[in-house]
C-alpha positions as CSV (number, residue, x, y, z in Angstrom):
1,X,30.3,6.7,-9.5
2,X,32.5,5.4,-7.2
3,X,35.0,8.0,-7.7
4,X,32.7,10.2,-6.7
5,X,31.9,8.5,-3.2
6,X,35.1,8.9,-2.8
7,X,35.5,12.5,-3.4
8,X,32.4,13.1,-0.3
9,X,35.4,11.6,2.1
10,X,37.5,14.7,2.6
11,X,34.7,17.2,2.5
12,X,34.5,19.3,5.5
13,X,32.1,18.7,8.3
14,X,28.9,21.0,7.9
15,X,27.5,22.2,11.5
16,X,25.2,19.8,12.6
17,X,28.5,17.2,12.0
18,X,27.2,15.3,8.6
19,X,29.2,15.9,5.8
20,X,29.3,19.5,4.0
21,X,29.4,18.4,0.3
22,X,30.2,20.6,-2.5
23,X,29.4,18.9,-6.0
24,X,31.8,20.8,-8.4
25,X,34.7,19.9,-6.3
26,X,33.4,16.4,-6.2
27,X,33.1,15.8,-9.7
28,X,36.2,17.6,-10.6
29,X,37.9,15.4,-8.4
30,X,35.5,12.0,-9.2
31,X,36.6,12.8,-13.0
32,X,40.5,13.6,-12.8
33,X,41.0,10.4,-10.9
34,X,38.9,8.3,-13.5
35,X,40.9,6.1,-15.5
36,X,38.6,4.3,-17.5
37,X,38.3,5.5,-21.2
38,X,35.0,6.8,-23.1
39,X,33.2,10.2,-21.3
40,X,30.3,10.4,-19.6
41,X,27.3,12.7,-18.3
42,X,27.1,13.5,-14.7
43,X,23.9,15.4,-12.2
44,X,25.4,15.6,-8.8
45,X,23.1,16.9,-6.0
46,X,23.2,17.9,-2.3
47,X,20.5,19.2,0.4
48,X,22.4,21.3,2.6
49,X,21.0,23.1,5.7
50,X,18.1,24.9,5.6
51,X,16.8,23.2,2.6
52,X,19.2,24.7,-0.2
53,X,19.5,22.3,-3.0
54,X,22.8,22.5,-5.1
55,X,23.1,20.5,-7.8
56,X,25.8,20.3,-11.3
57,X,25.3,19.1,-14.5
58,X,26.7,18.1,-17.5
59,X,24.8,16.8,-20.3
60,X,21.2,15.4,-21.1
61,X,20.8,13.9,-17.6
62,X,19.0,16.3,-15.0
63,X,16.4,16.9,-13.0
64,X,13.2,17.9,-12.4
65,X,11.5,19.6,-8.9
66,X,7.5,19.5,-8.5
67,X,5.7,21.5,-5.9
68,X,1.8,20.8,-5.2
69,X,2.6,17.9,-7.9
70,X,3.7,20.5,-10.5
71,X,6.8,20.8,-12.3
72,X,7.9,24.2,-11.1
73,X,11.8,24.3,-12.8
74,X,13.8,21.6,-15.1
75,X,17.0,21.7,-15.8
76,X,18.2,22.6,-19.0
77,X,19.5,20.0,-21.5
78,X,23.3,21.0,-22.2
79,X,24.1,20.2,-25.7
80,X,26.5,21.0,-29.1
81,X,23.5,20.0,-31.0
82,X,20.7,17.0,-31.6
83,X,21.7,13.9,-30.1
84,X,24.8,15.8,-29.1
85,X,25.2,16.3,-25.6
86,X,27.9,17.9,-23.3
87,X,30.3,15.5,-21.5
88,X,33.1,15.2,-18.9
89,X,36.2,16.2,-19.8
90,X,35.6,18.7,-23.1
91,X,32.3,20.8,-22.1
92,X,30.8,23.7,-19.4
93,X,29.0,22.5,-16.6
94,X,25.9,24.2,-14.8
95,X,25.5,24.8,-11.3
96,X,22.5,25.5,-9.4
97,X,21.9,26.3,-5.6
98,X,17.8,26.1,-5.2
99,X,15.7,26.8,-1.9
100,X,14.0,23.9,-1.5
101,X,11.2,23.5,0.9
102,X,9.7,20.5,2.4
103,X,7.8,18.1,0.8
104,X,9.1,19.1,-2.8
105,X,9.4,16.0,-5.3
106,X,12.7,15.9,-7.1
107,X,12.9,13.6,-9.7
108,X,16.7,13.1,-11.0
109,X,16.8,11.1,-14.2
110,X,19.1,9.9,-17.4
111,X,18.3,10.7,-21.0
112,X,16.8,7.8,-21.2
113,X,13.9,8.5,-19.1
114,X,14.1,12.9,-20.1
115,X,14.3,11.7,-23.8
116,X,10.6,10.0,-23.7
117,X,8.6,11.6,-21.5
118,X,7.4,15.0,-20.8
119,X,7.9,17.1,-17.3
120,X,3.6,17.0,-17.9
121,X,3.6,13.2,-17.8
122,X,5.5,13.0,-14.8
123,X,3.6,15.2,-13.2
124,X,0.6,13.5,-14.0
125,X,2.2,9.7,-12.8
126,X,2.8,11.7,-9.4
127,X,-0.7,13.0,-9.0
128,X,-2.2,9.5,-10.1
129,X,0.4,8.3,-6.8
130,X,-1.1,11.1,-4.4
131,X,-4.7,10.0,-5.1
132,X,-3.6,6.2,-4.7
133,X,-1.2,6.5,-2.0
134,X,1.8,5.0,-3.6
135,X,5.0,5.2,-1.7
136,X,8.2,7.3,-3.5
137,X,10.1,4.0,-4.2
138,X,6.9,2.7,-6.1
139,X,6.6,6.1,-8.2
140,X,10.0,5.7,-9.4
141,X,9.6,2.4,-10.9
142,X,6.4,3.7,-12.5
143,X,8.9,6.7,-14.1
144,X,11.4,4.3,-14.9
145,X,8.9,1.6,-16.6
146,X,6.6,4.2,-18.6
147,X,10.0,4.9,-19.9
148,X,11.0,2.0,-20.7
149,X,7.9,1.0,-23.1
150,X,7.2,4.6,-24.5
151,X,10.6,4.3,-26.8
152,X,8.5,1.0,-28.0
153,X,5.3,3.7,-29.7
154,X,6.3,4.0,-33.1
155,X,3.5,7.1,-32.7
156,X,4.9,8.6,-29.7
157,X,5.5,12.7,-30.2
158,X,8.2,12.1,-27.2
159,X,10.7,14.9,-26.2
160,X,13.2,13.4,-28.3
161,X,11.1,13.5,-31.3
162,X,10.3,17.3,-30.5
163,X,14.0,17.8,-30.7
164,X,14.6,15.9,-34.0
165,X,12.4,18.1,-35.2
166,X,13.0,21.4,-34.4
167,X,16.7,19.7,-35.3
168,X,15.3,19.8,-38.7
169,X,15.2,16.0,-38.9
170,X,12.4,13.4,-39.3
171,X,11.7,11.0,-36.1
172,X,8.4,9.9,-34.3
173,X,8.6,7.6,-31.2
174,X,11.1,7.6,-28.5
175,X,14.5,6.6,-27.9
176,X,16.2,3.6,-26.9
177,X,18.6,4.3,-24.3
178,X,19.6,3.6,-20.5
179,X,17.4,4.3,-18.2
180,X,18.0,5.3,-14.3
181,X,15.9,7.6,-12.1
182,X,16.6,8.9,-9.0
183,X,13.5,9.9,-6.6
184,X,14.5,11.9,-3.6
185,X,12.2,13.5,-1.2
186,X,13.0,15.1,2.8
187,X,11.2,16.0,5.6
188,X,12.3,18.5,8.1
189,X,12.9,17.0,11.9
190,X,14.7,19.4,14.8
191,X,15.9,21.5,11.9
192,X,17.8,19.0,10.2
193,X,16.8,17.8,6.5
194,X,16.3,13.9,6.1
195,X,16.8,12.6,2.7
196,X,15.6,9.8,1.2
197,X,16.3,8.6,-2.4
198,X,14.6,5.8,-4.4
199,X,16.6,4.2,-7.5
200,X,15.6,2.3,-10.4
201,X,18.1,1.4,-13.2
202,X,17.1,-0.3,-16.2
203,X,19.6,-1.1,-19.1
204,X,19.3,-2.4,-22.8
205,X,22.8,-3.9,-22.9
């Protein structure tokens, strides 16, 4: 992650002067000067002018966009097979540039929180929010927390139990794992898009 920030540094100034930031060369250049060992996934995203989204991926992280509080495109999961996902270093990416008007809910997340529950569920959590008023920053700690306790339903037909089985192989419940989410949402002001971005991390180590 940090090598990453570091990579938006040299990126050429877009127009309006804020930073022009293209995330295939920042990953490229985030991952070749990584030193540490082990691999990793990695969803990198931008909101250029105009409201174009481009975004790159690699692995079973991704994202998710909603529009009138439905989920109107996920990104695929990129994997060699069950509970085998892409990484740096040794797999294809996937690159996206998006339209992306205002008021669209993106909701950015880890395996952990994709693996147990369903683009259906999270729609549902963020029309429960519009009827309620809760802010962005509160929605992502209710994605982040139903996450957190669905791996604990034995029961639970999560996404990661759909994918055991049409894997062939016997599961029920969800799965254990890291869990971060990332909650962006931008307004349009004198032609200029204003991000704002609401994290939660939660970790079982």
């Amino acid at each position: 992650m940090r090598n990453a920030m570091t990579a938006i540094s040299p990126q050429q100034k877009s127009i309006n002067g804020g930073v022009e930031v293209e995330p295939r060369k920042v990953l490229g250049n985030a991952f070749l000067h990584t030193q540490a060992k082990g691999s990793s996934m990695a969803c990198i995203m931008t909101l250029k002018e105009f409201g174009y989204l481009h975004a790159i991926n690699v692995g079973d992280s991704g994202f998710m966009i909603f529009k009138n509080k439905q989920c109107v495109y996920e990104s695929p999961i990129q994997k060699h097979s069950f509970n085998h996902p892409y990484q740096l270093g040794n797999s294809k990416y996937i690159a996206w540039a998006l339209s992306l008007p205002a008021g669209d809910i993106i909701v950015l997340g880890t395996d952990g929180l994709l693996d147990n529950m369903y683009s259906e569920q999270i729609g549902d959590v963020i029309k429960k929010g519009a009827l309620e008023g809760v802010n962005p920053e509160q929605l992502a700690w209710d994605f982040a927390e139903l996450a957190l306790y669905n791996p604990m339903d034995k029961y639970l037909y999560s996404p990661f139990a759909k994918a055991a089985q049409l894997a062939g192989k016997k599961h029920m419940g969800g799965k254990i794992d890291d869990i971060m989410v990332l909650l962006p949402t931008f307004y349009h002001e004198f032609s200029l898009a204003v991000l704002f971005c609401f994290l939660f991390y939660f970790s079982y180590m």
